[in-house]
VEXNU-879656 format. One record per residue: z, y, x of N, C-alpha, C, CB in turn. Coordinates in steps of 0.05 Angstrom, whole numbers, plus 32768, in hexadecimal, padded with zeros to 4 digits. Glycine has a CB too. Example, Ala and Ser with C-alpha at 12.3 -4.5 7.8 and 13.67 -1.06 7.14 Angstrom:
% residues 2
809C7F8E8108809C7FA680F6809C7FBE810880B57FA780E2
808E7FD38101808F7FEB8111809D8001810280727FF4811A
% end
This chain:
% residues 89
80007FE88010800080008000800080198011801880007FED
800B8019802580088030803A7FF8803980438010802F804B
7FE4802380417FCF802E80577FB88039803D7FC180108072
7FB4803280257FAA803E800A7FAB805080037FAF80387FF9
7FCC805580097FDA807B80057FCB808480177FFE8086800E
7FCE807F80367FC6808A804D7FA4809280487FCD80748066
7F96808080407F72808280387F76809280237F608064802D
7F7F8097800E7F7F80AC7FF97F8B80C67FFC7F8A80A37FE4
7FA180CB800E7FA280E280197F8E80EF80287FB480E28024
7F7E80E2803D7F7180E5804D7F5380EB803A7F7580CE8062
7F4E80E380247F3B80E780157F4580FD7FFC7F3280CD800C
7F5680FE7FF87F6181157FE57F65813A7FFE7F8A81037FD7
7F678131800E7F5E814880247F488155801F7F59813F803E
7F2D814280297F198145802B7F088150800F7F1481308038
7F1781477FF37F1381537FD67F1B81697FD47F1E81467FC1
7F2781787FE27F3A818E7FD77F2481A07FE07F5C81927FE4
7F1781977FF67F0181AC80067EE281B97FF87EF881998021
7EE381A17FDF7EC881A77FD17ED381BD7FB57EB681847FC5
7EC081D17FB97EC481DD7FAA7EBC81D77F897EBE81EF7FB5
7EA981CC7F887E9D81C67F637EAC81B57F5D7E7D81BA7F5A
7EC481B67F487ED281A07F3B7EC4818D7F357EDD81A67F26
7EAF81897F267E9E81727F227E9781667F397E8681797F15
7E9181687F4B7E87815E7F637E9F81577F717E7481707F72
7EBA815E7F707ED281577F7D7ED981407F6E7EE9816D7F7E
7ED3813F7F507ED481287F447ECB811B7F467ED281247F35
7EB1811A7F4B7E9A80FA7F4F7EA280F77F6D7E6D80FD7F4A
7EAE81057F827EAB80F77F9D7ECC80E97F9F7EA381107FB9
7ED880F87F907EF480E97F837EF480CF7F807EFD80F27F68
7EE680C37F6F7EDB80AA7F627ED380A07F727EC980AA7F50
7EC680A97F807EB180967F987EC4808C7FAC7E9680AA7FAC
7ED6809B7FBC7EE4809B7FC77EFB80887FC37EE780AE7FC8
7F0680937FAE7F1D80717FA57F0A805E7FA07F34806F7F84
7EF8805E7F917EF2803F7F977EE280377FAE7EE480347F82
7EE580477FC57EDC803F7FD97EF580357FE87ECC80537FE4
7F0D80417FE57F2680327FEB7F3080217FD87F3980427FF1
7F2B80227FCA7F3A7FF97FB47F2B7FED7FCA7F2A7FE87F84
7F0D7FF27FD07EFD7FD87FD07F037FD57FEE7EDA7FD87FC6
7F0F7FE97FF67F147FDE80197F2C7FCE801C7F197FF7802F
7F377FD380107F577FBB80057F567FAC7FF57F707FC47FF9
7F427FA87FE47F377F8F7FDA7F4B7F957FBE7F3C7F6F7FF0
7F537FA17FBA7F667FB47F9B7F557FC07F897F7A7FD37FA2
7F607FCA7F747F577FDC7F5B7F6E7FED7F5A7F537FCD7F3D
7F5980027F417F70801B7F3E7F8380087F2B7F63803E7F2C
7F817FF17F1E7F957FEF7F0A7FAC7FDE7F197F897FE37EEE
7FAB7FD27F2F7FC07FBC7F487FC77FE07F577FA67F987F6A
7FBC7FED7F5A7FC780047F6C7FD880147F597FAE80187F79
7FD1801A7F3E7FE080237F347FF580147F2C7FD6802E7F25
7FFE7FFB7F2280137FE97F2480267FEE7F3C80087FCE7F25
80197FF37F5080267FED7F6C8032800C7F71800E7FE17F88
8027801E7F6F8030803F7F68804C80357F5C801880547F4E
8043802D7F3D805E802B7F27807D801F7F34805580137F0A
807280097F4580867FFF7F4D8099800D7F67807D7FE67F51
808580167F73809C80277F8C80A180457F74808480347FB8
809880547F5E80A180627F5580BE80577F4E8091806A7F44
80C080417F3B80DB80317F3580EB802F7F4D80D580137F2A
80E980337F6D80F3802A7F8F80EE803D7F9280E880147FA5
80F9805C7F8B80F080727FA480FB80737FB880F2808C7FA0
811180617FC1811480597FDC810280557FED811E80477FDD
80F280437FE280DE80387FF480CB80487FF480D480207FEE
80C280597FDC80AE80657FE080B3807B7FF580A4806D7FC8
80C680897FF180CA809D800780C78094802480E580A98005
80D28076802D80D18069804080B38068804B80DE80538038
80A8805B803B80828056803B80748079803D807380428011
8084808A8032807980A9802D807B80B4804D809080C08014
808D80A58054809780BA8076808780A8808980C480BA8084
8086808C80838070808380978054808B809C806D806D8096
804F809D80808036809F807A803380B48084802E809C8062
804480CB8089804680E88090804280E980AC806380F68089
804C80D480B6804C80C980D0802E80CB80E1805680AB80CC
801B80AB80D9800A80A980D07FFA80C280D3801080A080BE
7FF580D680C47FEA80EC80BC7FED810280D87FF980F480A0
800480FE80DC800F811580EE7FFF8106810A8038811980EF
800280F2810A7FF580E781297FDA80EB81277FFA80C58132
7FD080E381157FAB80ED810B7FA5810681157FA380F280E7
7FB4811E81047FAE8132810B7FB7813881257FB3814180FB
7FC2813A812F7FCF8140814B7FB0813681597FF181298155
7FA8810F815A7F94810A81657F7A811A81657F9080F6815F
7F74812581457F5E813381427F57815181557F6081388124
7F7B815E81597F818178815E7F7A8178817C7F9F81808155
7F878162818D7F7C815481A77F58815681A87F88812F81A7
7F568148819C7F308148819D7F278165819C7F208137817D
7F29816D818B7F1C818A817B7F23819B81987F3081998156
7F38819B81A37F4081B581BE7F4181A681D27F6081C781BE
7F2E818F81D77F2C818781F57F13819682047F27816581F7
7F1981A7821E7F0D81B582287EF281A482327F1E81C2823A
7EDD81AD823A7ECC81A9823F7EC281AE825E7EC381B2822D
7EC7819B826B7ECD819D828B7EAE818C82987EF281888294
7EA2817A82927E8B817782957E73818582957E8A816B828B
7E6E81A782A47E4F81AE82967E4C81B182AF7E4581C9827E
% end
């Protein structure tokens, strides 16, 4: 389930950036079910599985900070890439 959150954050990012609601919607769509089908899930086992760490917000918070985690090392990696000087010309 972590790594689902982790793919839908990482794709709910990238939605926020399009401006035409309609078109944030259809790439919305495309997008989750481009993650069920990479975990081999649906929205209706993902949403079950949501319900149940909602019922465990223990855990969810637990699974929420690994995920923050996760995220924070991404970007950090990306932030590395993007400002590495260019010493080869």
């Amino acid at each position: 389930m972590q790594k689902i959150l982790y793919d839908i954050h990482i794709a709910d990012a990238y939605i926020t950036t399009i401006g035409d609601a309609d078109s944030a919607k259809k790439v919305s769509s495309a997008y989750y079910k481009g993650i069920y089908k990479k975990f081999k899930t649906d929205s209706v086992r993902y949403n079950k599985s949501m319900d149940y760490y909602y019922q465990n917000p223990g855990l969810l918070t637990d699974m929420y900070d690994r995920i923050k985690a996760d995220l924070e090392k991404t970007k950090q990696k990306q932030d590395t890439i993007s400002v590495k000087p260019v010493t080869d010309i």
